[in-house]
Structures are given as C-alpha cells and as structure tokens.
C-alpha positions as CSV (number, residue, x, y, z in Angstrom):
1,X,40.1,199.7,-92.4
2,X,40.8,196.3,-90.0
3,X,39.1,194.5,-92.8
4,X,40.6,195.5,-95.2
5,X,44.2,194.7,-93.7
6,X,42.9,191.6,-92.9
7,X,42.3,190.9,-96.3
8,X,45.3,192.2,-97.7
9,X,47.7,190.2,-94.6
10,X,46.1,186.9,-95.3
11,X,46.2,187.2,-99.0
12,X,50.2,188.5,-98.4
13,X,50.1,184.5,-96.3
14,X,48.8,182.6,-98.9
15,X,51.0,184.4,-101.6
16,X,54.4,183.5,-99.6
17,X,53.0,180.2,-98.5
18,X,51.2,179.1,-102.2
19,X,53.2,181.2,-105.1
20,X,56.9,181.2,-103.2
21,X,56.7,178.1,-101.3
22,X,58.0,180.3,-97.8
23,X,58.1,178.0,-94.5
24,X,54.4,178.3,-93.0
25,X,56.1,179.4,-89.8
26,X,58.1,182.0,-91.0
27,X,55.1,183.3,-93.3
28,X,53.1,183.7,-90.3
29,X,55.9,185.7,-88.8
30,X,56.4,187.9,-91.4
31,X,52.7,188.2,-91.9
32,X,51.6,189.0,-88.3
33,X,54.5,191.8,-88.3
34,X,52.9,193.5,-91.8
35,X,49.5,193.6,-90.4
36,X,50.5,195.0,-87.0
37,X,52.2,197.8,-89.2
38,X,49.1,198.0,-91.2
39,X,46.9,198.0,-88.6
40,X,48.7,201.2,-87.0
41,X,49.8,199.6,-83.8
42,X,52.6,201.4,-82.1
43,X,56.1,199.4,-84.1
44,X,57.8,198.8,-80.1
45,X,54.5,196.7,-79.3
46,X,54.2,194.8,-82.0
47,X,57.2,192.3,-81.2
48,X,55.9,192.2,-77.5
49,X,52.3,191.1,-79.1
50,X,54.1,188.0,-81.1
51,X,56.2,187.1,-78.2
52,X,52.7,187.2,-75.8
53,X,51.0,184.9,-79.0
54,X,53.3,182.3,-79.6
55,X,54.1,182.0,-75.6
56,X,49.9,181.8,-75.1
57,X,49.6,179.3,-77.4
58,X,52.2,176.8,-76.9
59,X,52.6,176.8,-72.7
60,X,50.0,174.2,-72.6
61,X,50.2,172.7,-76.0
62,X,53.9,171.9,-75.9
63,X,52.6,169.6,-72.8
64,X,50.2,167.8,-75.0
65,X,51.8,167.6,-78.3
66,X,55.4,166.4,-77.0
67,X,53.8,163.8,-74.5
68,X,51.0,162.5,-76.8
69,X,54.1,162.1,-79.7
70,X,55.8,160.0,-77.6
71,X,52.8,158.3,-76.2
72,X,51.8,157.3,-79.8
73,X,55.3,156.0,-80.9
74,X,55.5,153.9,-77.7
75,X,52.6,152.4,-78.7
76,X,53.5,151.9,-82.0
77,X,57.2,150.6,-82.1
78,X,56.1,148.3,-79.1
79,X,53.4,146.8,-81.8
80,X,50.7,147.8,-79.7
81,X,48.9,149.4,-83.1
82,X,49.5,146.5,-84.4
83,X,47.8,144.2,-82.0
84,X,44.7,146.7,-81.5
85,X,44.2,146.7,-85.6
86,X,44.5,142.8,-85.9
87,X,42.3,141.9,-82.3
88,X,39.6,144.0,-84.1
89,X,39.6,142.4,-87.5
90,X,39.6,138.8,-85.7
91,X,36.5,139.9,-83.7
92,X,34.9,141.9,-86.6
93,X,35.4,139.3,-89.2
94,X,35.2,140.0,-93.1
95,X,31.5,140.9,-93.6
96,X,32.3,143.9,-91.3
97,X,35.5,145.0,-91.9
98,X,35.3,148.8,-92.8
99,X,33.6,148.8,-89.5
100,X,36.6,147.1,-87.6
101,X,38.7,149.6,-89.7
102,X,37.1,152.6,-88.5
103,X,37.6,151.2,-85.0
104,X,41.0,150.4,-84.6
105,X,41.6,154.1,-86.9
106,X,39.8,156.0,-84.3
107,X,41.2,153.9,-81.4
108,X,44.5,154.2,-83.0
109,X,43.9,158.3,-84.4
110,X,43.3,159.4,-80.7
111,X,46.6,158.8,-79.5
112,X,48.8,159.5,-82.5
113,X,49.0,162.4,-85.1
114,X,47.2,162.4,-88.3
115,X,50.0,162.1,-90.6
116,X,51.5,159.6,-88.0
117,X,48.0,157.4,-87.8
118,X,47.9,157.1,-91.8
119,X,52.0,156.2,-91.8
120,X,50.8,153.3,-89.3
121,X,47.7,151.7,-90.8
122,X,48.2,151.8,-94.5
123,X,50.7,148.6,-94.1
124,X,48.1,147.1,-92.0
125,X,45.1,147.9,-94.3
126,X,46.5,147.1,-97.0
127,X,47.2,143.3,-95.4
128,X,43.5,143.2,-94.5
129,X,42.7,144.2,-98.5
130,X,45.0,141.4,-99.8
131,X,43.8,138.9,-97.4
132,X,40.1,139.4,-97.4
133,X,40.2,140.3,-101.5
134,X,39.0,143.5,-101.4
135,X,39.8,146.7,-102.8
136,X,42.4,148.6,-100.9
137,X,40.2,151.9,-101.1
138,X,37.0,150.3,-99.6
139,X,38.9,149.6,-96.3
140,X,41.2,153.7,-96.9
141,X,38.3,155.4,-97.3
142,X,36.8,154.6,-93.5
143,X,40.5,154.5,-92.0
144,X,41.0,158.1,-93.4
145,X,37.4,159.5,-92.3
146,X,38.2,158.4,-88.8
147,X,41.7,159.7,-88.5
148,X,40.2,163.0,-89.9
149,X,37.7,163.2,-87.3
150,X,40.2,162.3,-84.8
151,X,42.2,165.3,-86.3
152,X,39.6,167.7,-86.5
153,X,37.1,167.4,-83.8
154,X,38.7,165.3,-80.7
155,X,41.4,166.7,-77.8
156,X,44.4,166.1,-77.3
157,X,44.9,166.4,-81.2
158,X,46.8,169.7,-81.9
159,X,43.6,171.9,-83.7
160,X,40.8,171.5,-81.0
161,X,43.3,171.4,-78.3
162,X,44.7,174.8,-79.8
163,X,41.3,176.3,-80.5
164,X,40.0,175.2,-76.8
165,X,42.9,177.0,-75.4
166,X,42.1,180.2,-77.6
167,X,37.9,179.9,-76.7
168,X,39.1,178.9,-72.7
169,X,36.6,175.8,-73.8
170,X,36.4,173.2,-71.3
171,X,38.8,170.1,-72.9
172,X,36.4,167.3,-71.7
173,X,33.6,168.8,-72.8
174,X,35.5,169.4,-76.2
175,X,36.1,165.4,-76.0
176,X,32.5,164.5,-74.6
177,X,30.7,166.6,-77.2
178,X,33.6,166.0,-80.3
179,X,32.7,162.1,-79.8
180,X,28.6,162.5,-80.2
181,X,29.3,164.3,-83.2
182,X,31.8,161.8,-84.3
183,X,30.1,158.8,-84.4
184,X,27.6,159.8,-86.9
185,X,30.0,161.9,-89.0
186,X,32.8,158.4,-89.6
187,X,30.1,156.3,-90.8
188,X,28.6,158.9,-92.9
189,X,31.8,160.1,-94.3
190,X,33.4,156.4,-94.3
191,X,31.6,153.0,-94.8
192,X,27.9,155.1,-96.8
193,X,30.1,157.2,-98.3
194,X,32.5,154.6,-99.6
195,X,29.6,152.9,-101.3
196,X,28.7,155.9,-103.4
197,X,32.2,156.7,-104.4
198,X,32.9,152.8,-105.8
199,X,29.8,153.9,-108.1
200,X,31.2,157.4,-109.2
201,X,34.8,156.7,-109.5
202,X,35.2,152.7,-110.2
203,X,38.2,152.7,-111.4
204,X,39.6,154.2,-107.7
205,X,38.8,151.1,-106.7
206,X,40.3,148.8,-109.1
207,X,44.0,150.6,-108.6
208,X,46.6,148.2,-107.8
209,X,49.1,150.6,-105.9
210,X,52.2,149.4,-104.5
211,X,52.9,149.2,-100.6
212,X,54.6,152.2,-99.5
213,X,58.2,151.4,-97.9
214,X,57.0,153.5,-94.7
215,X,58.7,151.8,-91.8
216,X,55.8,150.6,-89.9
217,X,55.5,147.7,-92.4
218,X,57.0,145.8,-89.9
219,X,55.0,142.9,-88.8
220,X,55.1,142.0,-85.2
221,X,55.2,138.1,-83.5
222,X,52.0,137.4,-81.2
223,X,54.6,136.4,-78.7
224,X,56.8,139.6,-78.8
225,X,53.4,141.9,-79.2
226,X,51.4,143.6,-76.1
227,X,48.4,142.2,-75.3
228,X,45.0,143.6,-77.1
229,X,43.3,144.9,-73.5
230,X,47.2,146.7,-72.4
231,X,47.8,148.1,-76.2
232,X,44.1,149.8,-75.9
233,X,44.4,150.8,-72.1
234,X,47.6,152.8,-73.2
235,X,46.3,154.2,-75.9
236,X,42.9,155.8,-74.9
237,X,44.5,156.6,-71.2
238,X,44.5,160.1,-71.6
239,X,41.4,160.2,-72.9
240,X,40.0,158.2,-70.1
241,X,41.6,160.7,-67.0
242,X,40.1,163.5,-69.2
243,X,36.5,161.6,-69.2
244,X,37.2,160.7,-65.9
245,X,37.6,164.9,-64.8
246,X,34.7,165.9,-67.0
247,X,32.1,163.3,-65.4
248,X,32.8,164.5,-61.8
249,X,32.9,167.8,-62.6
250,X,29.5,167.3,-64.1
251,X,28.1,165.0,-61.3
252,X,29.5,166.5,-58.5
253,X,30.4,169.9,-59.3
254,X,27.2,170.6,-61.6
255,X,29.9,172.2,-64.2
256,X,30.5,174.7,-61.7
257,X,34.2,175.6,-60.4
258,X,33.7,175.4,-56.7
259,X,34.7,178.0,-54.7
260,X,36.5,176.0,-51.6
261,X,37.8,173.1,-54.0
262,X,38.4,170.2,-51.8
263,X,41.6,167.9,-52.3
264,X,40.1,165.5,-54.1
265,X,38.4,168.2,-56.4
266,X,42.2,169.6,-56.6
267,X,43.5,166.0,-57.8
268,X,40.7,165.2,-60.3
269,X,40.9,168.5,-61.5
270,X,44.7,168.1,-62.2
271,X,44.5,164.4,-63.4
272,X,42.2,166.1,-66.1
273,X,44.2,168.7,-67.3
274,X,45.4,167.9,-70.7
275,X,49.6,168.7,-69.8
276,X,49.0,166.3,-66.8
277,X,46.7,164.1,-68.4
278,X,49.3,163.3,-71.0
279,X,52.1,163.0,-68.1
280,X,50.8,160.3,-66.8
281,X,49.6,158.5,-69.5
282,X,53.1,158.7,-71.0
283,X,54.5,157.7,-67.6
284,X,51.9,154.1,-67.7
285,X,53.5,154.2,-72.0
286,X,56.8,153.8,-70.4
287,X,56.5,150.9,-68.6
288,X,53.2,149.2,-70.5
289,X,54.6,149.4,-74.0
290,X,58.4,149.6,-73.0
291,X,60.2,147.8,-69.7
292,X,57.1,145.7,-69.5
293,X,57.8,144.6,-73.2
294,X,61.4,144.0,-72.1
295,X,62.7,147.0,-74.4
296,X,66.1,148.7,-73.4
297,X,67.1,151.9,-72.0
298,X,68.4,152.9,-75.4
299,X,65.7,151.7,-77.3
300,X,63.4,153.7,-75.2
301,X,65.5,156.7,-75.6
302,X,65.5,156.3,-79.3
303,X,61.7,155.8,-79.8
304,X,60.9,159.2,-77.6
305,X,63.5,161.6,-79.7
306,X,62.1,160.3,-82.9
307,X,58.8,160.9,-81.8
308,X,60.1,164.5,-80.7
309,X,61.3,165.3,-84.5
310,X,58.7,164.9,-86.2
311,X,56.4,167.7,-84.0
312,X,58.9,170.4,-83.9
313,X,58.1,172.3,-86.8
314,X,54.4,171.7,-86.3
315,X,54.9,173.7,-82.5
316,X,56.3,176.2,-84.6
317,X,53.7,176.5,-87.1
318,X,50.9,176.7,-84.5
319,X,52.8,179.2,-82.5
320,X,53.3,181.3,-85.6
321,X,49.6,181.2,-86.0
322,X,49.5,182.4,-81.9
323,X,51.1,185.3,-83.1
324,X,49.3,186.1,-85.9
325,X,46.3,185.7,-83.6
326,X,47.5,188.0,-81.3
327,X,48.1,190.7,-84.0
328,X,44.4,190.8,-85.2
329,X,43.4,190.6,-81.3
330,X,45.7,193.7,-80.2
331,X,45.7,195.8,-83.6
332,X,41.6,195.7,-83.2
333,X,40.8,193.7,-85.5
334,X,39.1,191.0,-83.3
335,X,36.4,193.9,-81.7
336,X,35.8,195.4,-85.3
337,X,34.7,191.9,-86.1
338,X,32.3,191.3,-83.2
339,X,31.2,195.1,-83.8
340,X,30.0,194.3,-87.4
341,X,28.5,191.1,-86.8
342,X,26.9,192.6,-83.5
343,X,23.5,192.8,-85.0
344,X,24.1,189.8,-87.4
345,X,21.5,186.9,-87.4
346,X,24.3,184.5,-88.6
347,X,24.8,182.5,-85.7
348,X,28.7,182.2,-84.5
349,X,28.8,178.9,-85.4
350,X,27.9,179.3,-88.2
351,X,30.4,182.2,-89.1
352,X,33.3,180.1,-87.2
353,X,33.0,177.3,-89.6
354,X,32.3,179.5,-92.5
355,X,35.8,181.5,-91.8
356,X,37.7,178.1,-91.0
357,X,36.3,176.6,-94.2
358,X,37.7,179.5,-96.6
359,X,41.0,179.5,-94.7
360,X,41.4,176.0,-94.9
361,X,40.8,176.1,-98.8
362,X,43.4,179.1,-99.1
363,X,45.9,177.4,-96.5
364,X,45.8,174.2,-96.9
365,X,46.7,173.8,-93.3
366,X,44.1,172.6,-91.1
367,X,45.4,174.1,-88.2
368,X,46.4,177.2,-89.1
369,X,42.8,177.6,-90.3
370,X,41.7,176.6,-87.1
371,X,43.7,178.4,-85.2
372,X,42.8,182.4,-87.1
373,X,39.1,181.4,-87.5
374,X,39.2,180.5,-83.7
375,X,41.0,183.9,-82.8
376,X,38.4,186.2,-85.3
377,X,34.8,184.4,-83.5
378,X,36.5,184.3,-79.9
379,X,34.5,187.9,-79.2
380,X,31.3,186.8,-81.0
381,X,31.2,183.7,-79.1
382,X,31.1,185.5,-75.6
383,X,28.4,188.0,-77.0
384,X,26.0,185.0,-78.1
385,X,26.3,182.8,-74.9
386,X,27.3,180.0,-76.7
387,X,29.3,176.8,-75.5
388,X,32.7,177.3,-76.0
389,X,33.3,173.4,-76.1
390,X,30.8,173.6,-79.6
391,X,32.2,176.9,-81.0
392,X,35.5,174.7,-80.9
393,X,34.1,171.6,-82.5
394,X,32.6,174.2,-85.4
395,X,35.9,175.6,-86.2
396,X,37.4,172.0,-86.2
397,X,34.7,170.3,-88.6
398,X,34.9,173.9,-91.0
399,X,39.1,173.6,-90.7
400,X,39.1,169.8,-92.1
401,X,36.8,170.5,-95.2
402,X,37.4,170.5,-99.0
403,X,41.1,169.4,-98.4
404,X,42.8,169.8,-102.1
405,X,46.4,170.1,-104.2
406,X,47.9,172.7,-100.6
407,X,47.4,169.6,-97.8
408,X,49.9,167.4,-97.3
409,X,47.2,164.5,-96.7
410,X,45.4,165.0,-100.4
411,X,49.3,164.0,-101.5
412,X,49.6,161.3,-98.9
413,X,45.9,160.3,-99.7
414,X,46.7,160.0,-103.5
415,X,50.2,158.3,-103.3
416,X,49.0,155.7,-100.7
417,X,46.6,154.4,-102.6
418,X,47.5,154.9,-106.4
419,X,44.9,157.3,-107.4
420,X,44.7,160.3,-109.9
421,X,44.3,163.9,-109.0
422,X,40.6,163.9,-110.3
423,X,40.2,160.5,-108.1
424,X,41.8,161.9,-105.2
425,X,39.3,164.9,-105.3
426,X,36.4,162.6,-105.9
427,X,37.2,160.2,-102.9
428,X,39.5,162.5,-100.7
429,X,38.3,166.0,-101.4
430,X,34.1,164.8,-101.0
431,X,35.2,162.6,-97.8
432,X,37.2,165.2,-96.2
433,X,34.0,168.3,-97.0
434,X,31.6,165.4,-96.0
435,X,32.8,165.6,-92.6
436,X,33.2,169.7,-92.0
437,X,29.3,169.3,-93.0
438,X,28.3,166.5,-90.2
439,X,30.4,168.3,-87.9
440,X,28.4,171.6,-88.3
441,X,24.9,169.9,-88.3
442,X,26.0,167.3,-85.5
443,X,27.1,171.1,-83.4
444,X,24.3,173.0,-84.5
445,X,21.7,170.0,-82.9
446,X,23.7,170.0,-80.0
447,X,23.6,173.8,-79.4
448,X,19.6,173.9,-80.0
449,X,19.7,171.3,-76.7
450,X,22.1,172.9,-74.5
451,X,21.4,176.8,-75.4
C-alpha cells in the first residue's frame, strides 16, 4: 500500500508541476499533505510532520545558501569573476583554452549558484570565442560540464549540501570525495566530449547566436578589478576552512568524534561547519571584494539584497521537498522501502542514483530529485554500512542526468548559445547524462576502496 501511494503522490507532483504549471513549492505542499492522507497518518499530525520537514531542512541550509549568495555576488559585482576567468586564459593560452574554461567555471561554479555561474561566464566565453576564433559551443560545452558538477556533486551547492544534511554525511568528506570524482567526470563530459559532439551535430557549432543582454556583460578596468590571487582566495574560502576541518579531523582525530574535544578541536570543528564556514568567508567577501575595492556602504547593501532575491523561492522549494520528505519518512513509507529491498542485491548506490535519475526526468528539478531520492535510500544506506559522504555524491551525479524540455538550464543552455531543441538534446541532454554516469562509476570505485 506505501508504494502504491508513493506512486500515485509523485505522479499527483508531476501532474500539478508539468500539465498545470502549479509553483514547485506549493506542489510539494499540496502533495506531501495528499500522501499523508493516503498513507493513513492521523490528519492532526500531518501538519506537525511538514512543519518538522521544512524546519529540518532549511536550519542549516538557510546559513549556506543566503551566505554563499552573497559571497558569489560580491565576488562578481567587484569583477573578481572577471579577473579569475581572464588570469586563466592569459596563463592557459589558446591551444588550451577549454581547459582554462573548465578552470575558472569550476573555480568560479563553487562559490556561486548554477544558474548564477552560467549568467556570469557566457559574456566572458563568448569574448574568449570571438577573440581566439572559435566556436562559441567548443568553449560552453566544458564551462557547462563544470558548473554542473559543481551543482551536482560539490558542498556548499544547495543538492549535496541538502542531501548531506538528510544522510548526516560528513560535508568535507562530501567535498573531498565530490572533487576525486570530479576531475575525471569535467573532462570526460567537457573537452572529450565536446570533440564527439562537433562530429554528431556540426551545425551546433557553426551557430552564430547573439550575446545575451544579461547584466554581467560588463567589462571591468585592470585598475578598478581585484587582483587574480585575492579574487581566488575569496572565492574558494569556504571551501578551504571546510578542507581545512576535514584534514584534521582525519589526521588527528582518525575520523573519529573525540570524546573530551579540546578547544582547538572545538574551533576547527566550528570553522568547518558549513553555516560558519560561509560566515566567515562572507565576512573576508566584505572587506576583499568590497571596502578593500573602495565600494560604498550602499553599494554593498545593494549587491547583498540582490543576491538575497534571487534564492528565496529556491529555500522554498527545497523546504517543500523537506516536507514531502518527512511525509514518506513518518507515514512509513521510508521503512517499507528498506523492508523490500532488505534482501536486495542492488547495492544502495545503485538504487539512490537509480531513484534520483527517474525523478529528475519526471521533475525536472535537480534538487527536488535529490532531495526525495535522498529521503527513500536514507534507511538502506544505514543497513549496508555504506559511506554516507558517497551515498550523497550518488544521489547528486543520478539528480543532474538526462536534463530535458522541464529544466530551466536545457532553456538557458539552448537560448545562450542559439541551438535547436534536437541540438540542445544532443549537446546538453548527452553532457548533462554523461556526468550522472561518471559520477556513479567514479562513487562505486571509491566505495569498493573504502568499504
């Protein structure tokens, strides 16, 4: 009976989200409160079960995606993107300019948000293509595989920073383990993968689209620019106190919790933690890419509540998927599943990216596919002993694969760089399921060294 409520609530989500075009947010809502129903939970707990999602799933999050939205538009408006994307180019030169791309997109992807990182660098590849007198595509195709990546597989993004809260993964494991796998999985899905699709779709590559009017077109004086070392230094600082937390507790710790935590165990330990990790590195933002660049008070001000609009429906949508979580979780949905798979050779991993994979073709959203896979495999994953960190990095590769006509960056993707639907899926679609495949094999290597 679970199952089949299950099956009937997310088809009820995709028919409000796909056929009547209802808010993703409010879908979810309305969703989680039918399957509670469905599932016979008693109707005065039901609201108490949303209320104990959403609040779950945003007390950290809210942290990381309001601090790192500022952290990334600091950088931005001060031309710190700017300066990181150019540097790179200069030092790369033109032979080796998808890998300078890739780079500066996964330099640049870290600290902002998907949709954010491909507003920023089209203007900028698209310079690079004119100058150098190459195709525009042969230079998007690498800057979109490694803002995916970013996306999909790498804290303190929203999906694996949501799905590491959900599996209690450890974030800098999440970030240590999410960048093995992502080396391999850009160049595969970027620069070799780029060279097969100029031979399949040739015309994709010939396209003369138009520069998009997107505001970060803006080009920046060397003299009124931060520095190249400064620009990079704010941008990967959170990631560095998270690496910085995960190597001690690693080295000194064994990966152990200690019982008697000493102070400095206490301060590394907080330095590490994503809210605080983001803190501070907003805090160094402030004065690196703002009063040290001589900006004012109320140009600050404006950058911060401009970065702060464009999240808030997004901390909406991935509480409403909290909820809807929760539902499954309390309505018994989230035991039936570990009870049938109990004597299942399919490995958790496996079945994690599996279920993000189908709810990301049904969806559209990566997240929210992240997010519900994450919640059905959280039992599973405890019965198996596996690593949480890798469970999250499977249900991160599976939630970014075959992205179609229902995700926002297939559109975004299409329009940027003048391509047709059937081009889009042959570049876009392939590039996008290309990666949900080299994140799986990169997690199930890694989990046949560390089981």
């Amino acid at each position: 009976m679970p199952f089949i409520v299950l099956t009937l609530g997310i088809l009820l989500l995709l028919l409000l989200i796909i056929k009547f075009k209802l808010n993703t947010y409010i879908a979810l809502i309305v969703t989680a409160v039918v399957v509670g129903i469905g599932l016979g939970m008693p109707l005065n707990k039901i609201a108490t079960s949303i209320q104990t999602g959403i609040g779950s799933q945003l007390g950290e999050l809210a942290l990381v995606f309001g601090f790192g939205a500022m952290l990334g538009r600091l950088v931005a408006d001060a031309g710190g993107a700017y300066t990181i994307s150019t540097t790179l180019i200069d030092i790369f030169g033109r032979k080796r300019l998808q890998i300078a791309i890739v780079i500066a997109s996964f330099i640049i992807g870290i600290a902002l948000f998907f949709e954010v990182g491909i507003v920023l660098l089209v203007p900028i590849v698209f310079a690079i293509a004119i100058e150098a007198q190459v195709p525009v595509l042969y230079l998007g195709i690498p800057m979109g595989a490694a803002l995916s990546v970013t996306h999909g597989f790498l804290p303190p993004h929203p999906a694996p920073t949501a799905i590491a809260t959900i599996l209690n993964a450890n974030v800098g494991r999440v970030l240590l383990f999410g960048i093995i796998i992502a080396i391999p999985t850009v160049y595969i899905a970027g620069p070799l993968f780029s060279r097969w699709a100029k031979r399949i779709v040739p015309a994709a590559f010939t396209a003369k689209p138009k520069l998009p009017t997107t505001g970060a077109k803006r080009q920046f004086k060397v003299s009124e620019a931060p520095g190249f070392g400064l620009s990079v230094l704010t941008a990967l600082f959170p990631v560095i106190l998270m690496t910085i937390t995960t190597i001690y507790e690693l080295v000194i710790n064994h990966g152990h919790t200690p019982k008697n935590p000493s102070l400095l165990d206490q301060i590394i330990s907080l330095i590490g933690a994503p809210g605080i990790a983001m803190l501070i590195s907003l805090l160094f933002a402030l004065w690196s890419m703002g009063i040290h660049q001589h900006k004012t008070a109320d140009a600050i001000k404006n950058t911060l509540e401009n970065a702060t609009k464009s999240i808030a429906m997004l901390l909406l949508i991935i509480g409403g998927g909290g909820a809807f979580k929760e539902i499954l979780i309390d309505g018994g949905v989230g035991k039936a599943v570990a009870d049938l798979f109990s004597g299942s050779s399919i490995s958790p991993l496996l079945l994690g990216w599996l279920v993000a994979v189908i709810l990301r073709v049904s969806l559209g959203s990566a997240t929210v596919a992240a997010l519900t896979a994450a919640g059905l495999v959280a039992p599973l994953m405890a019965q198996a002993g596996i690593d949480p960190a890798l469970m999250v990095i499977a249900v991160g590769s599976g939630s970014v694969a075959a992205s179609h006509v229902n995700d926002a960056g297939f559109w975004m993707f299409r329009e940027y760089f003048g391509l047709t639907v059937k081009q889009t899926l042959l570049t876009w679609t392939v590039l996008e399921t290309l990666i949900a495949v080299c994140g799986l094999a990169g997690v199930l290597v890694l989990n046949a060294f560390f089981h």
